[in-house]
N, C-alpha and C positions, 0 to 999 in steps of 0.2 A: 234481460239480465239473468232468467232462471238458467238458460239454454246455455250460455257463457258457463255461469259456473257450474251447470251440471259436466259441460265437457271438462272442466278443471278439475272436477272430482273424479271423475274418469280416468283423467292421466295422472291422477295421483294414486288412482286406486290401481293400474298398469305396471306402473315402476315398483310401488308396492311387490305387487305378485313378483313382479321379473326379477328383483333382490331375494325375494324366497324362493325362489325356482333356484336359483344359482347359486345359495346359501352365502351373500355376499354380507360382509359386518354391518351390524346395526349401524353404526356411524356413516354408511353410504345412503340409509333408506330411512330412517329414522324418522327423522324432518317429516317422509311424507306419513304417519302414523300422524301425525297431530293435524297436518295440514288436510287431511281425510276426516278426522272427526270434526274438525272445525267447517267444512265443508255440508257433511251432514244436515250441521246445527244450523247452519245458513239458510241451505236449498229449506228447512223444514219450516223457520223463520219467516222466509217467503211465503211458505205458503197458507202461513198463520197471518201473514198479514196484508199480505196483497189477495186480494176478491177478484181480482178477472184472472186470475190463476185457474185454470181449469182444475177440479177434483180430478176429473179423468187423465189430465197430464200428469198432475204430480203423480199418481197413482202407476199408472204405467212406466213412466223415466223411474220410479221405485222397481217397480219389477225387474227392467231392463238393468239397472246396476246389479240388482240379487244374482237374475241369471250371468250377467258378463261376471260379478266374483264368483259364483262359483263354479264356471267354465272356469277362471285363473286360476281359484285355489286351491280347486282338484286335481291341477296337473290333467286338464284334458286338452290343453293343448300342445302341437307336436311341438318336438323341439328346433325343427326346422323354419317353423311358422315363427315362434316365437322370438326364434335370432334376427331376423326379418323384419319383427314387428318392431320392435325398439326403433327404427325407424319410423315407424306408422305413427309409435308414439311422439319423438321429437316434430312431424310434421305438423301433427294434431294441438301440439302446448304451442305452438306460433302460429304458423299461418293460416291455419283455419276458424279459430279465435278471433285472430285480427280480423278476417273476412268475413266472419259471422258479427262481429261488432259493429263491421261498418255497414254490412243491409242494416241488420234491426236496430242500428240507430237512424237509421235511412239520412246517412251523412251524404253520400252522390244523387241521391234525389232532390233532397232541398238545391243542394249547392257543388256541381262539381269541382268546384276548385277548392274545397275542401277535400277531395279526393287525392287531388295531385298535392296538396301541400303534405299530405300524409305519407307519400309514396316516395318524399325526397329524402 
């Protein structure tokens, strides 16, 4: 469950940057300003209260957001890369999600045909 919404923090915290990059109206990005802090509050939640949370995971997927914003919100990334990536991002908020959901809930393991009932 951390790993789920840490990647949802992540495309929230993407879209964020890519609406500041492009100086597009608060009413396009908005939404993800709260859905980013509410995220925080969650992953931190987690880790106050779930015990086989590793110290060393939360700690590090900490760093790794610090550095991924402020690679975003320094503007160090190019501007060709980043036209590009909007894709990267819409990939990342569906199907890898779903496909990360369905290992660690180890839904095809138990039972394939909860696999295929998913996929119709």
């Amino acid at each position: 469950m951390y790993r789920k919404l840490f990647l949802k923090l992540m495309t929230y915290t993407f879209s964020l940057g890519y609406n500041f990059h492009y100086k597009n109206p608060f009413s396009t990005y908005g939404e993800n300003i709260f859905l980013m802090m509410q995220g925080i509050i969650i992953l931190c939640l987690i880790k106050k209260y779930n015990k086989r949370l590793s110290v060393y995971t939360f700690w590090f997927s900490q760093l790794l957001y610090g550095a991924f914003c402020a690679v975003l919100f320094l503007d160090l990334i190019p501007e060709e890369i980043l036209e590009f990536s909007i894709v990267i991002n819409i990939i990342f908020s569906t199907k890898i999600k779903f496909l990360m959901s369905l290992y660690f809930d180890r839904l095809f393991r138990e039972s394939p045909s909860n696999f295929l009932e998913l996929s119709k």
